[in-house]
PDB file of N, CA, C and O in Angstrom:
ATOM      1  N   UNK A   1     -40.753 -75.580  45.874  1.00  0.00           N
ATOM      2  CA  UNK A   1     -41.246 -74.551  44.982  1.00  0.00           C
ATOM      3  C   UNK A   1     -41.785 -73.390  45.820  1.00  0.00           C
ATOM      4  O   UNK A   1     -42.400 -73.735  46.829  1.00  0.00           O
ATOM      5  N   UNK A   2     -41.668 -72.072  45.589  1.00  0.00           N
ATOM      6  CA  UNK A   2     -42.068 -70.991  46.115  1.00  0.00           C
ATOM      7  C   UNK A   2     -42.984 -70.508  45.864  1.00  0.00           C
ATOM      8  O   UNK A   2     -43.198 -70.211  44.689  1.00  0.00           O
ATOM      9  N   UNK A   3     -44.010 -70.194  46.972  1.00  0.00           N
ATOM     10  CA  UNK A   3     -45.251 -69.578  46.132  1.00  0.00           C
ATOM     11  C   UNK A   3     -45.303 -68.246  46.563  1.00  0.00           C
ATOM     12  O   UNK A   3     -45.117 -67.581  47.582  1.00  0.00           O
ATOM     13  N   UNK A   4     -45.790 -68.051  44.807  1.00  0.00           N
ATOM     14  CA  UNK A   4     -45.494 -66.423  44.699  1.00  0.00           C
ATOM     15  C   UNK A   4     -46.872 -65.950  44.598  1.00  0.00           C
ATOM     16  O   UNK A   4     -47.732 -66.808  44.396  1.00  0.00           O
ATOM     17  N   UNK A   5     -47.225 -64.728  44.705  1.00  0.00           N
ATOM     18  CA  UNK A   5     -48.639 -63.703  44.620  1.00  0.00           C
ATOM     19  C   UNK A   5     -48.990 -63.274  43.460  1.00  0.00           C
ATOM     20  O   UNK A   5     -48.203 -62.632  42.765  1.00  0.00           O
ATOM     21  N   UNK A   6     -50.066 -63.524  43.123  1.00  0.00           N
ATOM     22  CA  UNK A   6     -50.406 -62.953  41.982  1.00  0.00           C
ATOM     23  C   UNK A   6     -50.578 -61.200  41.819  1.00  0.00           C
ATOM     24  O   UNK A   6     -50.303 -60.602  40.779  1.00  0.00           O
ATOM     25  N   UNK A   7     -50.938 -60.739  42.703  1.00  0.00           N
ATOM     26  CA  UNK A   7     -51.192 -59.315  43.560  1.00  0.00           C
ATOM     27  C   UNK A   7     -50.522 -58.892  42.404  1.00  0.00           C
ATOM     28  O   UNK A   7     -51.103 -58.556  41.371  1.00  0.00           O
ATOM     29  N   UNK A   8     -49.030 -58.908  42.600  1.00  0.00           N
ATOM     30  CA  UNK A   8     -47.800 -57.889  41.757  1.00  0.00           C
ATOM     31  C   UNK A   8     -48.616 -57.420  40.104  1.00  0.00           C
ATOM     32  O   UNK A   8     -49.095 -56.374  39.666  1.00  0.00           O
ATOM     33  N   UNK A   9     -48.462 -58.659  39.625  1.00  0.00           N
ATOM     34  CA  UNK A   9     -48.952 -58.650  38.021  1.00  0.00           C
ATOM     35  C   UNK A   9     -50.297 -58.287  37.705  1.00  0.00           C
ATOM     36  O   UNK A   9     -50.542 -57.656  36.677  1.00  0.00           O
ATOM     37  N   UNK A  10     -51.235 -58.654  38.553  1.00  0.00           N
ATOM     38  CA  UNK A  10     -52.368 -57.369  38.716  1.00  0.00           C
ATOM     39  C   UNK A  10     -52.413 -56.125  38.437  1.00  0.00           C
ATOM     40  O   UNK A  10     -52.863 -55.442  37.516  1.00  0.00           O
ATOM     41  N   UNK A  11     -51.779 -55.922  39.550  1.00  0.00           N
ATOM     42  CA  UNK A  11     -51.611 -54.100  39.463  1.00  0.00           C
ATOM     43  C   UNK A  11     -50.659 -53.637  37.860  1.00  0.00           C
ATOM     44  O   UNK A  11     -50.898 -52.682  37.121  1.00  0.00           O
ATOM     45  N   UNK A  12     -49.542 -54.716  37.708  1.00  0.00           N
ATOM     46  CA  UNK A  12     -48.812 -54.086  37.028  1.00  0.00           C
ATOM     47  C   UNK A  12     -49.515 -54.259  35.439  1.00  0.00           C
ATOM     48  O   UNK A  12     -49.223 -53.454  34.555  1.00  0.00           O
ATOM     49  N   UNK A  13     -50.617 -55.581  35.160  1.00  0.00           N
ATOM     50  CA  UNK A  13     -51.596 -55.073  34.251  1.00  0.00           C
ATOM     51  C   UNK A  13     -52.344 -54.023  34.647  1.00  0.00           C
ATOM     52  O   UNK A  13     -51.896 -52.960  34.220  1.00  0.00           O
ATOM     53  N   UNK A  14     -53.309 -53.927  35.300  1.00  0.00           N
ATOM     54  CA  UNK A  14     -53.916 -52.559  35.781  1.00  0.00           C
ATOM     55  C   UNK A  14     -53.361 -51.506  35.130  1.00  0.00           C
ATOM     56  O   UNK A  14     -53.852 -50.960  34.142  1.00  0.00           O
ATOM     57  N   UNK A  15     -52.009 -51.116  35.845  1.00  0.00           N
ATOM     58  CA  UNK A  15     -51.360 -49.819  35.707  1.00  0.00           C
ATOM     59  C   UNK A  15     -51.310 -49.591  34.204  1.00  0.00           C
ATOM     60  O   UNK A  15     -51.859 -48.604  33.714  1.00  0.00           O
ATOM     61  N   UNK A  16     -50.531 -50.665  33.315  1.00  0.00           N
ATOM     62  CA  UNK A  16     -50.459 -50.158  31.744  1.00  0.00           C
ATOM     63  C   UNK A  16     -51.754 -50.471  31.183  1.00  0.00           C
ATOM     64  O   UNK A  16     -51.840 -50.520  29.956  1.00  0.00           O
ATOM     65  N   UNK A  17     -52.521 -50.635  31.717  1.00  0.00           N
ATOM     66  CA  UNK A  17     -53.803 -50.299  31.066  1.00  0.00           C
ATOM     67  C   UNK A  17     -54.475 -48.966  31.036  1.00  0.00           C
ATOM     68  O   UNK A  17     -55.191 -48.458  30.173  1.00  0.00           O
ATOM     69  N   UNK A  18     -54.125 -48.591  32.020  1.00  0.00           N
ATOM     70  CA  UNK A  18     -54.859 -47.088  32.474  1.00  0.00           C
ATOM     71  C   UNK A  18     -53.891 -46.454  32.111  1.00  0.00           C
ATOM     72  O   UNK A  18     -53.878 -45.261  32.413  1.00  0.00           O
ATOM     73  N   UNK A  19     -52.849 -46.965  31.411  1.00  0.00           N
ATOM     74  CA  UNK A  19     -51.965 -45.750  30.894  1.00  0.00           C
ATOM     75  C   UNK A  19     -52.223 -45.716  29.240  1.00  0.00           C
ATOM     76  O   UNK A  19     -52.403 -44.672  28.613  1.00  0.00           O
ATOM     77  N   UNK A  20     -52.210 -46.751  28.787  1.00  0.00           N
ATOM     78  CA  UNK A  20     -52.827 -47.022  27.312  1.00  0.00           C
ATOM     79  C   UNK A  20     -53.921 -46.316  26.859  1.00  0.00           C
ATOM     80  O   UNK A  20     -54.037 -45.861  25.721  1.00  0.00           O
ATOM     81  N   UNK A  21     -54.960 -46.201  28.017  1.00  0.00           N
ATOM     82  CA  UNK A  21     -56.326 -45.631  28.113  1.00  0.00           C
ATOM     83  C   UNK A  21     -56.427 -44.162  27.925  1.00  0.00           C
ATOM     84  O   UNK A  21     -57.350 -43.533  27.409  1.00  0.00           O
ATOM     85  N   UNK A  22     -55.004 -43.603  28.578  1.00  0.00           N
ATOM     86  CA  UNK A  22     -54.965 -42.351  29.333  1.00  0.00           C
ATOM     87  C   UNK A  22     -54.440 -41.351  28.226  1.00  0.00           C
ATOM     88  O   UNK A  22     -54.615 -40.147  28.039  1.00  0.00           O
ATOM     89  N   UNK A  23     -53.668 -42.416  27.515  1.00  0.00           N
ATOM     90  CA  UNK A  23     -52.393 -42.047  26.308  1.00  0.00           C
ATOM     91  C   UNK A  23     -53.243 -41.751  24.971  1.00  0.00           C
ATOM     92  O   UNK A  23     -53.009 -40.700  24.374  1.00  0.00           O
ATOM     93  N   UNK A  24     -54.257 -42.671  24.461  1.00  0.00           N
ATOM     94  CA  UNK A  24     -55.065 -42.755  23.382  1.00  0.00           C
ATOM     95  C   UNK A  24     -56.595 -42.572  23.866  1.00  0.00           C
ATOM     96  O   UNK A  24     -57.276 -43.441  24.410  1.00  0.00           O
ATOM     97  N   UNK A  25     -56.894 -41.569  23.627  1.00  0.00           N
ATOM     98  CA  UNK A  25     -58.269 -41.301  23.842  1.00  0.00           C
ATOM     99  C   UNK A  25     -58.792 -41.793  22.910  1.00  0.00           C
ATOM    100  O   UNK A  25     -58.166 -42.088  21.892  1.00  0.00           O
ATOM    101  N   UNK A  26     -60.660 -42.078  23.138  1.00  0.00           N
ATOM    102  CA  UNK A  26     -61.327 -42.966  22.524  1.00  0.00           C
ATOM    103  C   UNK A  26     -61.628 -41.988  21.258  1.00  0.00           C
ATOM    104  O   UNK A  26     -61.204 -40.834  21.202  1.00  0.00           O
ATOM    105  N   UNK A  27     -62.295 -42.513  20.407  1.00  0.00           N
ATOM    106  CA  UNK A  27     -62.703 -41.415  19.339  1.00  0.00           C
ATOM    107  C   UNK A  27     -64.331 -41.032  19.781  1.00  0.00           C
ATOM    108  O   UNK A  27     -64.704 -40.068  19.113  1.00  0.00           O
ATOM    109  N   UNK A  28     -65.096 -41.386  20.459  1.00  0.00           N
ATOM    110  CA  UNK A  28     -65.899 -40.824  21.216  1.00  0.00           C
ATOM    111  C   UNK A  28     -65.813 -39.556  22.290  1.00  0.00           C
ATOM    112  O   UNK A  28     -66.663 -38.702  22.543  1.00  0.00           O
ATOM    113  N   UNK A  29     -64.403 -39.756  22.858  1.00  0.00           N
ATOM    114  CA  UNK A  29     -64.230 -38.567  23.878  1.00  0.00           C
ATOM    115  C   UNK A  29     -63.893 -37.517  22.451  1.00  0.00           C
ATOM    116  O   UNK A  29     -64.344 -36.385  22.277  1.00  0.00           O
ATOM    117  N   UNK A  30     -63.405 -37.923  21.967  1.00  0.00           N
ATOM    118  CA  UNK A  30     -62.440 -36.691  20.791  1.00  0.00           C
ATOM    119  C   UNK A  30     -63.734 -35.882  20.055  1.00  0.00           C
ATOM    120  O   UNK A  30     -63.638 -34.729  19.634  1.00  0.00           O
ATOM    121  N   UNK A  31     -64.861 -36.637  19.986  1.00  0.00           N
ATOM    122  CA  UNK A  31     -66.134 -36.236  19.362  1.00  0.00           C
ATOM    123  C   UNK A  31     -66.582 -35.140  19.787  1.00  0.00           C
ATOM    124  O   UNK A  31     -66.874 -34.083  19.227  1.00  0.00           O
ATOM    125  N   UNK A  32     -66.622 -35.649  21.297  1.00  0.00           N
ATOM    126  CA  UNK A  32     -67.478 -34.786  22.200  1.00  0.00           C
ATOM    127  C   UNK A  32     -66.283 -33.408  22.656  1.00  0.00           C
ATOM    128  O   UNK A  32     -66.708 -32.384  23.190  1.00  0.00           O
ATOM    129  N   UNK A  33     -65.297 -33.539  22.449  1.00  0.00           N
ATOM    130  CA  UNK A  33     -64.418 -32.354  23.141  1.00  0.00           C
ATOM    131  C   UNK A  33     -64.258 -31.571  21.674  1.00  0.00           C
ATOM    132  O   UNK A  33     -64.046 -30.359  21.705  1.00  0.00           O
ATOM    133  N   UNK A  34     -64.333 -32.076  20.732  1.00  0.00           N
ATOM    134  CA  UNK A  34     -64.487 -31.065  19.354  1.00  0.00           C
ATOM    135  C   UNK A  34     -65.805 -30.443  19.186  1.00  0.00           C
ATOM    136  O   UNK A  34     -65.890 -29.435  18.484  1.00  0.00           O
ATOM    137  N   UNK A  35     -67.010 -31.017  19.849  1.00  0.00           N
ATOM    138  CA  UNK A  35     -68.277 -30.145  20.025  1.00  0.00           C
ATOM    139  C   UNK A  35     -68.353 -29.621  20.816  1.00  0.00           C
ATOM    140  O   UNK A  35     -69.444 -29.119  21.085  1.00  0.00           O
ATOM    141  N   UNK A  36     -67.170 -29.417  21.708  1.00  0.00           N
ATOM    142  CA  UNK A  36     -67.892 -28.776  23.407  1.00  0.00           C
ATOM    143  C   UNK A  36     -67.789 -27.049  22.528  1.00  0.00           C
ATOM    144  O   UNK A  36     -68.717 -26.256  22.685  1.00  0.00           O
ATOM    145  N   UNK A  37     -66.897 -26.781  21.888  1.00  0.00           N
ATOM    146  CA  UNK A  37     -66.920 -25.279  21.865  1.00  0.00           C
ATOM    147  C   UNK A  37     -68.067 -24.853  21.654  1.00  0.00           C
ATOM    148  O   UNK A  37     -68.452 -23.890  22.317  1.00  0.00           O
ATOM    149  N   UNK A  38     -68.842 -25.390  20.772  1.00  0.00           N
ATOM    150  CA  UNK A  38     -69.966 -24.559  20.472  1.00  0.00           C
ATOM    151  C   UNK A  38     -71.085 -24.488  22.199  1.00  0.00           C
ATOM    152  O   UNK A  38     -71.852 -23.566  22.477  1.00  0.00           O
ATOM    153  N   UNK A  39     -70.944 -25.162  22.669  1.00  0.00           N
ATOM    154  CA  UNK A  39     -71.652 -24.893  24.234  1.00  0.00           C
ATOM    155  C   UNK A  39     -71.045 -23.586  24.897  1.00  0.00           C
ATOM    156  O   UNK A  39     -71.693 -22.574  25.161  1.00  0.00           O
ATOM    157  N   UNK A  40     -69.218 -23.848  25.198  1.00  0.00           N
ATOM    158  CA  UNK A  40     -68.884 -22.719  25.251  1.00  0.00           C
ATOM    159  C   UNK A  40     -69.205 -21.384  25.002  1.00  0.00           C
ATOM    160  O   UNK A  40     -69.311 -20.426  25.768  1.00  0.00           O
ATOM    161  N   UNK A  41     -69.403 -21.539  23.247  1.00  0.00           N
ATOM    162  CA  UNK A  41     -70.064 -20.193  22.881  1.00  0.00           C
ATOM    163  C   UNK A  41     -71.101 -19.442  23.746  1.00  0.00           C
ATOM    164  O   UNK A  41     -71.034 -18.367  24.342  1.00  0.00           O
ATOM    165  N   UNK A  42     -72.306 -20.570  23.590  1.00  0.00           N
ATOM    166  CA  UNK A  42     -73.604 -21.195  23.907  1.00  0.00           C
ATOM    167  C   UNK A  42     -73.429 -19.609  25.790  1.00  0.00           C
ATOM    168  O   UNK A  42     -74.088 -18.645  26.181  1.00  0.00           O
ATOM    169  N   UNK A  43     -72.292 -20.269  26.194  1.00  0.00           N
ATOM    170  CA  UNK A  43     -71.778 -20.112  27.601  1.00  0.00           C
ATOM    171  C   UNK A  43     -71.763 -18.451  27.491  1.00  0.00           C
ATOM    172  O   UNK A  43     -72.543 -17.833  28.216  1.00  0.00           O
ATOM    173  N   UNK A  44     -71.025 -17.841  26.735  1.00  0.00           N
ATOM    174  CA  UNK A  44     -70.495 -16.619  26.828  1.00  0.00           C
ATOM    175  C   UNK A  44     -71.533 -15.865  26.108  1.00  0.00           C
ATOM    176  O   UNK A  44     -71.751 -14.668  26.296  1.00  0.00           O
ATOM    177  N   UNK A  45     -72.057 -16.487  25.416  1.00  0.00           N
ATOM    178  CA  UNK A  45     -73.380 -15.150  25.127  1.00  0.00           C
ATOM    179  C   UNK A  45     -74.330 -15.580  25.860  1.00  0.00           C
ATOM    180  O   UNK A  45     -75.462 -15.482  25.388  1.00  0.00           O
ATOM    181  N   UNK A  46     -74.161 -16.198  27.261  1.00  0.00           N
ATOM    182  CA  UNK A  46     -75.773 -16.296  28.588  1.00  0.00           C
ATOM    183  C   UNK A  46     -76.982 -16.190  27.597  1.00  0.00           C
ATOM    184  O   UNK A  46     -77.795 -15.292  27.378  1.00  0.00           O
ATOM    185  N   UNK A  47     -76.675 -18.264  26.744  1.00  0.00           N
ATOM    186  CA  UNK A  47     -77.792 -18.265  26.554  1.00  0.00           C
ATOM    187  C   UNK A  47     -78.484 -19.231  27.372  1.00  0.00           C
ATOM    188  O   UNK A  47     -77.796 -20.073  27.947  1.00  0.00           O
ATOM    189  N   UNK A  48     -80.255 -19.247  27.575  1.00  0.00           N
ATOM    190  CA  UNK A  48     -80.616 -19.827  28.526  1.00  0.00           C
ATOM    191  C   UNK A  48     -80.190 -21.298  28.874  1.00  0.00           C
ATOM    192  O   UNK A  48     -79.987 -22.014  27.893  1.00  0.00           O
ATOM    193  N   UNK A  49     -80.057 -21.751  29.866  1.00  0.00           N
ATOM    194  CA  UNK A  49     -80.001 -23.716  30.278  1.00  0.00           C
ATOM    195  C   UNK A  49     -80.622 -24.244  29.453  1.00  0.00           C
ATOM    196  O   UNK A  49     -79.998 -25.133  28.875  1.00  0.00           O
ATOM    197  N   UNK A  50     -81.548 -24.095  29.151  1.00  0.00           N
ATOM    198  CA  UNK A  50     -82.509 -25.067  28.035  1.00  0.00           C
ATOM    199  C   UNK A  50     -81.818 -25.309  27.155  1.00  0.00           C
ATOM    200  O   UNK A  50     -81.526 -26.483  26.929  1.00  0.00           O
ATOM    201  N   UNK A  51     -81.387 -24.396  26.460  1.00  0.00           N
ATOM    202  CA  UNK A  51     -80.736 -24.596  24.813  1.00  0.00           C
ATOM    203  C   UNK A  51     -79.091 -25.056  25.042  1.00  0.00           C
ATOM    204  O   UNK A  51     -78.441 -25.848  24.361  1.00  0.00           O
ATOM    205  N   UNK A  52     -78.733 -24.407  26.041  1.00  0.00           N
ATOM    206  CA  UNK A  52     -77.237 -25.406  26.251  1.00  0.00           C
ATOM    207  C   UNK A  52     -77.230 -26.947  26.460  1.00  0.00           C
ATOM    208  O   UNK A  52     -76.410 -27.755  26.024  1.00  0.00           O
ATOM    209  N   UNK A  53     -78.446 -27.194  27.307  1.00  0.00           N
ATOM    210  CA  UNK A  53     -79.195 -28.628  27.697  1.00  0.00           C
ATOM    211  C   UNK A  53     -79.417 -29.142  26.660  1.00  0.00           C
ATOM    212  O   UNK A  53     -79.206 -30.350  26.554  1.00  0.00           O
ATOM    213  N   UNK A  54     -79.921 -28.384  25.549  1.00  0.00           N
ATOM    214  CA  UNK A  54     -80.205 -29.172  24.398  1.00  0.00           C
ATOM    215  C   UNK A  54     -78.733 -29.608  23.286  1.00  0.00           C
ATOM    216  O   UNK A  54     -78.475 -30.763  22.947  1.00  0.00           O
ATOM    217  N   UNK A  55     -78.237 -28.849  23.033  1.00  0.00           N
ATOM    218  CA  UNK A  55     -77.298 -28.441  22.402  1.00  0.00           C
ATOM    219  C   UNK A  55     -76.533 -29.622  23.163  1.00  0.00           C
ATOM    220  O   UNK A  55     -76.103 -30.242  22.190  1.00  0.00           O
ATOM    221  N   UNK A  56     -76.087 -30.335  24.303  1.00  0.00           N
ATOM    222  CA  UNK A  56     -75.550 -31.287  25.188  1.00  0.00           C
ATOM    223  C   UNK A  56     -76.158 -32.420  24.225  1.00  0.00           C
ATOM    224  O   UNK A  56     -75.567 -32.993  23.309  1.00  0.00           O
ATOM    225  N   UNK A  57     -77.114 -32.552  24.535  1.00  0.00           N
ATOM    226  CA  UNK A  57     -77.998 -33.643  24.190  1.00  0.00           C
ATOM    227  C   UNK A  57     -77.523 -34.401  22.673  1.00  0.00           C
ATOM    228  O   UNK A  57     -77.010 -35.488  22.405  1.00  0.00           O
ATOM    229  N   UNK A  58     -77.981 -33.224  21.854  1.00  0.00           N
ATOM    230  CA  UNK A  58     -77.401 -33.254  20.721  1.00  0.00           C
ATOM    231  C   UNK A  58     -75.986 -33.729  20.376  1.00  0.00           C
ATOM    232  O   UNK A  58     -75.817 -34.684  19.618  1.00  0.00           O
ATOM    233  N   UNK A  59     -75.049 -33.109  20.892  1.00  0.00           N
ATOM    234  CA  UNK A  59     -73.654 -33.989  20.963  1.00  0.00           C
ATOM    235  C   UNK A  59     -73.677 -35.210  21.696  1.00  0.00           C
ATOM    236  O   UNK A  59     -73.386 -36.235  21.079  1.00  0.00           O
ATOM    237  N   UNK A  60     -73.900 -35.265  22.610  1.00  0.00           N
ATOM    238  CA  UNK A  60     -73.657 -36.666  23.316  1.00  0.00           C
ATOM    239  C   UNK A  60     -74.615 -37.805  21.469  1.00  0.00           C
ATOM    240  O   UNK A  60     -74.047 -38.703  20.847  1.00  0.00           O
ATOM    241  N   UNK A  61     -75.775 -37.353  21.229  1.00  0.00           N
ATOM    242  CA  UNK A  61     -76.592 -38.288  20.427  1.00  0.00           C
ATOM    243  C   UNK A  61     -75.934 -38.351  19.151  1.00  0.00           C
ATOM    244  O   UNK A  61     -75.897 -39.333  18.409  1.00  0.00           O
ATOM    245  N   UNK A  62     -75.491 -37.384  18.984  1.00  0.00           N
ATOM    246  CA  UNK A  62     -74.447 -37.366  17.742  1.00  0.00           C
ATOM    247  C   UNK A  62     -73.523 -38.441  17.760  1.00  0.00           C
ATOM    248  O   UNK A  62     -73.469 -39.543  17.214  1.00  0.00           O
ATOM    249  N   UNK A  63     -72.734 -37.731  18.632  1.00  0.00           N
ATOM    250  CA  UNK A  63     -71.150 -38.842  18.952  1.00  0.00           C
ATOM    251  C   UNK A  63     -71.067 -39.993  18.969  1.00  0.00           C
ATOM    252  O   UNK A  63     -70.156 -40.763  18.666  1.00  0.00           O
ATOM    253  N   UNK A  64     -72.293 -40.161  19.424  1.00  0.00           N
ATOM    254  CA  UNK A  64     -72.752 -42.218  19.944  1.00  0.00           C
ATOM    255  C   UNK A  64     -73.017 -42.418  18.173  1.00  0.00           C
ATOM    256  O   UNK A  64     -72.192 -43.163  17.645  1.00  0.00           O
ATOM    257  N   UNK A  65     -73.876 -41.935  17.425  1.00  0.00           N
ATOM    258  CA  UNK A  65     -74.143 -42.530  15.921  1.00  0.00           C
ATOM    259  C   UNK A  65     -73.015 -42.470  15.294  1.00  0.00           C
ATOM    260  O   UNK A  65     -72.569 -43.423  14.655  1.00  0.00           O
ATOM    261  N   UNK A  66     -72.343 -41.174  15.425  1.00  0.00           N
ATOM    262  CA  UNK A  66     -71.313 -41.329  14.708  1.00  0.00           C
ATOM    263  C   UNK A  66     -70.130 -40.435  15.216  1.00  0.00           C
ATOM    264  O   UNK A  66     -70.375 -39.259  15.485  1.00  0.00           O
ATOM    265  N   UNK A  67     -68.840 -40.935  15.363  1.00  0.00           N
ATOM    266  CA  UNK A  67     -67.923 -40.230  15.998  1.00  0.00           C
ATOM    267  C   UNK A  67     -67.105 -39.035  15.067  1.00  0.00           C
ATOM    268  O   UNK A  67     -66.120 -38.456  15.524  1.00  0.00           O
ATOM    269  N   UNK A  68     -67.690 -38.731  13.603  1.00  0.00           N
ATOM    270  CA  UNK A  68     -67.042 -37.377  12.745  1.00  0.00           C
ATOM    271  C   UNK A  68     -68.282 -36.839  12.813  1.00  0.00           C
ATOM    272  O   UNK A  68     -68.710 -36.611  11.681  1.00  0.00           O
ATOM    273  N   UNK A  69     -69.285 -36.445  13.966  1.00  0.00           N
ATOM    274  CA  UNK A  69     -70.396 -35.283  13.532  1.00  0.00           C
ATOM    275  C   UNK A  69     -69.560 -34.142  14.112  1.00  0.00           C
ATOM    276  O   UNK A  69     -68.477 -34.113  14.696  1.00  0.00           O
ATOM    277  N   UNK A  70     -70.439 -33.220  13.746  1.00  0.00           N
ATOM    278  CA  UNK A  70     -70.340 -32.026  14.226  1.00  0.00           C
ATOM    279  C   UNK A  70     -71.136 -30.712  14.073  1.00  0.00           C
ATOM    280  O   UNK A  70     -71.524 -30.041  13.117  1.00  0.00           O
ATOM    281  N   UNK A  71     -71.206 -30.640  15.227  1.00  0.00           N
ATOM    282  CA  UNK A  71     -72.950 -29.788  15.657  1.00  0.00           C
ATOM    283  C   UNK A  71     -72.462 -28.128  14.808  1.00  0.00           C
ATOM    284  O   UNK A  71     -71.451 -27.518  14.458  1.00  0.00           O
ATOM    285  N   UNK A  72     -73.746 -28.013  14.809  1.00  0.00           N
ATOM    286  CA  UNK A  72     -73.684 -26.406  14.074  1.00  0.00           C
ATOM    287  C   UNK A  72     -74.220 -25.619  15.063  1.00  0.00           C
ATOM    288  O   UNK A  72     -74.478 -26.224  16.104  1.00  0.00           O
ATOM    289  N   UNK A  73     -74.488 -24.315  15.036  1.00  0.00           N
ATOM    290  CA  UNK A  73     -74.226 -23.601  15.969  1.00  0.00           C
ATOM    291  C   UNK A  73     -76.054 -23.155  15.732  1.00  0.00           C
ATOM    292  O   UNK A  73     -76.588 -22.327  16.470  1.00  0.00           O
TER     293      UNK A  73
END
């Protein structure tokens, strides 16, 4: 009998995993990249760090309770 490596099938789970991962984003990332604009905004009218900091905060705390919020401006 030949002994074979497990090594191969490792990686080759690995690999379609991180492609599955890569392919379907979580509905948490999707949360947070549908609130980033309003930071953006936040960005282009130089408003201070604080309130962009906050405004962060707020999405990240959002997204985690629930993944259809969406911050107001």
């Amino acid at each position: 009998m030949k002994k074979f490596s497990v090594w191969p099938g490792v990686l080759i789970v690995c690999f379609i995993a991180i492609t599955i991962l890569t392919i379907f984003p979580s509905k948490h990332k999707q949360c947070i990249d549908r609130n980033r604009i309003v930071i953006e905004k936040l960005q282009e009218a130089n408003a201070d760090r604080e309130t962009i900091k906050n405004k962060g905060y707020e999405i990240g705390i959002g997204c985690r309770a629930n993944t259809d919020f969406n911050l107001t401006e």
